[in-house]
N, C-alpha and C positions, 0 to 999 in steps of 0.2 A: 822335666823342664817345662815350663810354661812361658809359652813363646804369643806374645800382642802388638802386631804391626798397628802402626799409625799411618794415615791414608797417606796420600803425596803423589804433587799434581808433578807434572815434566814436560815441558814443550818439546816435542820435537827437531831435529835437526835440521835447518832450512839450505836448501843449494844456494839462495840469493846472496851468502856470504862466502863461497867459494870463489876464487879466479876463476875464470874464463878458462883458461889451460885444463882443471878437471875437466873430466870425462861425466857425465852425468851415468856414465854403465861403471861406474870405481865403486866397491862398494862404502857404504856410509859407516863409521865404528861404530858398537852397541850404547845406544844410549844406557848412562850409569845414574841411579837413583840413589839415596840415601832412606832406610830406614829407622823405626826407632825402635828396639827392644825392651820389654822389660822381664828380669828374670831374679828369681826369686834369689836368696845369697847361696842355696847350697846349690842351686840350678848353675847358677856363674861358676861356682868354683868347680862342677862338674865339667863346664865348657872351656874353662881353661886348663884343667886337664888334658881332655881331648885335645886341645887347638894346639899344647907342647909337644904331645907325641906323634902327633901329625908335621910339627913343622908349622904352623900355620897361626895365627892371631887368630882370634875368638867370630871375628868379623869376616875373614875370610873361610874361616871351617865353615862357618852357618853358610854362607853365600855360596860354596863346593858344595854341599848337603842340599842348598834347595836348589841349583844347580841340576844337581842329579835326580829328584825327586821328579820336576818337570820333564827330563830326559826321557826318564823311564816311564810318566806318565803318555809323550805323546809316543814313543815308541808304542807302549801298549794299544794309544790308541790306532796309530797306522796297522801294528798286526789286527786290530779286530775288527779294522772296515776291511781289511783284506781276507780275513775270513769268512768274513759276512757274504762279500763280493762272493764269494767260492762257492759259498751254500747257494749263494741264489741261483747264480750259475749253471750250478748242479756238473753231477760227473756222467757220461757215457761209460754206465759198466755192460754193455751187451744186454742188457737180461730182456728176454720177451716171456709175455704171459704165457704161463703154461697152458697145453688143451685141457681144456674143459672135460668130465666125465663122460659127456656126449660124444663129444670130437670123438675121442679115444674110442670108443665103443662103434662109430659110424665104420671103423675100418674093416 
């Protein structure tokens, strides 16, 4: 499949049009963007495939798929600054330098 987003600008969601009665600690819902695909005819008829046996429109599989991609992208990254964290860290495994051939001999 060959997948070509087109840019798209979205303002944000402003509190000044809220009642007073919100809470400014509520949280805000995600803002939703519209993209524009283009895909080739057998790329399409692949994805509606998939979007039938899913359950799912062709719009909604892609958006669950990338979705999941970013998931699993920032997951990845939270484990590897936390491993990184660890290396730097370092572990306490006991070990002291061994005597030297000297030491050993001075006894």
């Amino acid at each position: 499949m060959n997948f070509s987003a087109v840019p798209f600008s979205a303002t944000p969601l402003s509190t000044e049009s809220l009642p007073n009665q919100v809470s400014a600690r509520k949280p805000v819902p995600a803002m939703k963007a519209n993209i524009t695909r283009k895909l080739d005819a057998d790329g399409l008829r692949e994805a509606r495939l998939l979007a039938v046996e899913e359950g799912l429109s062709v719009s909604a599989l892609l958006a669950a798929k990338l979705d999941e991609i970013v998931r699993r992208r920032n997951g990845c990254d939270r484990a590897w600054k936390r491993a990184v964290a660890r290396l730097r860290k370092g572990l306490d495994l006991g070990w002291t330098r061994p005597r030297s051939r000297d030491e050993l001999h001075e006894q």
